[in-house]
C-alpha positions in Angstrom: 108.3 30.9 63.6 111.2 32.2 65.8 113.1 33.2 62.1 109.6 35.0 60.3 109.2 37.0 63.7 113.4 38.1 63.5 113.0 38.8 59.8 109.6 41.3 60.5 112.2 42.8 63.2 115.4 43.3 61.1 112.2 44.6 58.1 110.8 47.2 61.0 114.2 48.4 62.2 115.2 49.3 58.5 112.1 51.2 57.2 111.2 52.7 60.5 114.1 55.4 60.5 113.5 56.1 56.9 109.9 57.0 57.0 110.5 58.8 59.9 113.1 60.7 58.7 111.1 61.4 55.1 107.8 62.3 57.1 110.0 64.8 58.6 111.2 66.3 55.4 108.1 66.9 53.7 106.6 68.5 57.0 109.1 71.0 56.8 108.9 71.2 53.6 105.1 71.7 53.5 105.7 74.9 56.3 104.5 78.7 54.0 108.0 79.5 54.5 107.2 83.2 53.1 104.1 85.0 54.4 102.9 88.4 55.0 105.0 91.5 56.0 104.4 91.6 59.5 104.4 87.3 60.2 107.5 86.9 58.1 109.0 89.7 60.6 107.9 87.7 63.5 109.5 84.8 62.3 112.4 86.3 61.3 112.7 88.1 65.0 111.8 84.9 66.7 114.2 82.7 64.7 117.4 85.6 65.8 116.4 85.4 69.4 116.5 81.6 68.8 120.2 81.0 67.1 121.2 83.4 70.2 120.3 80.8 72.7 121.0 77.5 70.9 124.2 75.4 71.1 126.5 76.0 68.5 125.6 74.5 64.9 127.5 72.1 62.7 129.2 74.0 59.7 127.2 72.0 57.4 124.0 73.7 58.7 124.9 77.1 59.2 126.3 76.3 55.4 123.0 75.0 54.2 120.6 77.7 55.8 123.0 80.5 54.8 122.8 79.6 51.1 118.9 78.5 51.3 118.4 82.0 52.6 120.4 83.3 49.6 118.6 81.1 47.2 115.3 82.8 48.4 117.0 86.2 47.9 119.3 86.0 44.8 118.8 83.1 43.0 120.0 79.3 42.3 122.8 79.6 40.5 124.7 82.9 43.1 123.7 79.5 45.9 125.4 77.1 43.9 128.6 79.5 42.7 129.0 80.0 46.6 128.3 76.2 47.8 131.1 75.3 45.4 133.8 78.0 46.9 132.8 77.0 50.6 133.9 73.1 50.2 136.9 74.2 47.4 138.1 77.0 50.8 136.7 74.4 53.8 137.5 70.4 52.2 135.7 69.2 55.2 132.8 70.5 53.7 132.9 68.5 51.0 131.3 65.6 52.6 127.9 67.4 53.2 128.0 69.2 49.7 125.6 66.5 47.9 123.2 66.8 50.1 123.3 70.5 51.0 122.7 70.8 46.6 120.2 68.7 46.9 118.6 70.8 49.5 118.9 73.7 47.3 117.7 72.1 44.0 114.2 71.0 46.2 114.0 74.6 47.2 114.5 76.4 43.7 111.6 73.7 43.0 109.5 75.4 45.9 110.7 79.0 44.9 109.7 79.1 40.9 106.2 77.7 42.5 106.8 74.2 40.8 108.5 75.3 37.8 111.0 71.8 38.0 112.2 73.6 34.2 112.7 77.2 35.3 114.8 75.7 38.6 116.7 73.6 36.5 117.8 76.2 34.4 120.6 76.8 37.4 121.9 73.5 37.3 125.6 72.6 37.0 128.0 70.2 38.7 128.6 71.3 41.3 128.8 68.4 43.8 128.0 66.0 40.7 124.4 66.2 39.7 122.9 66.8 43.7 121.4 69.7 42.5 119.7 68.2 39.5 118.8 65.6 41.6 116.9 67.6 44.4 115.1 69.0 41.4 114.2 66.0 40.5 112.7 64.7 43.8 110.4 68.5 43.7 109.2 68.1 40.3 105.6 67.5 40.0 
């Protein structure tokens, strides 16, 4: 009885994380990241006020935000082209640049409105297939 109950444990302390961490994900993925004129201003206002107060950021995130944002503006492939110089110019860097391409392939998913073809269009290997990949996980 003692073992079943430790095995249950050992399950719970696996999966827990991981669902946690993926319910996470797809509420911020599921957030109208684009609205109208003036609440996109808002946010963008509010979000400026908030980088001024926070701690300072790993590199990896300020990475992955800064080419997300270009993503939104430019397109896929300028993101990738730039992800690829930043780990070639910063090596340490290169540990986060699978899943910062994976990142960006889930959000050309989200920018060509479900288009998994039209965003994979940009793909190429940069960090291996991450990009692909995060495609991948977006298409319907």
């Amino acid at each position: 009885m003692n073992h079943a109950a430790r095995r249950i444990g050992r399950t719970l302390a696996f999966v827990l994380p991981v669902v946690l961490v993926l319910s996470g994900t797809l509420a911020v993925t599921s957030v109208p990241w684009s609205g109208s004129g003036t609440d996109s201003r808002m946010l963008t206002a509010s979000a400026e006020k908030a980088s001024t107060h926070a701690t300072s950021r790993a590199p990896q995130d300020v990475l992955r935000d800064r080419l997300l944002a270009e993503l939104q503006e430019k397109d896929p492939g300028i993101a990738l082209t730039h992800l690829q110089e930043e780990t070639n110019a910063r090596p340490s860097l290169a540990k986060h640049c699978a899943s910062i391409a994976r990142a960006l392939g889930r959000a050309a998913v989200a920018k060509y409105g479900g288009a998994a073809h039209r965003a994979q269009e940009f793909s190429r290997p940069v960090c291996d297939t991450s990009f692909a990949y995060g495609v991948s996980q977006e298409a319907p």
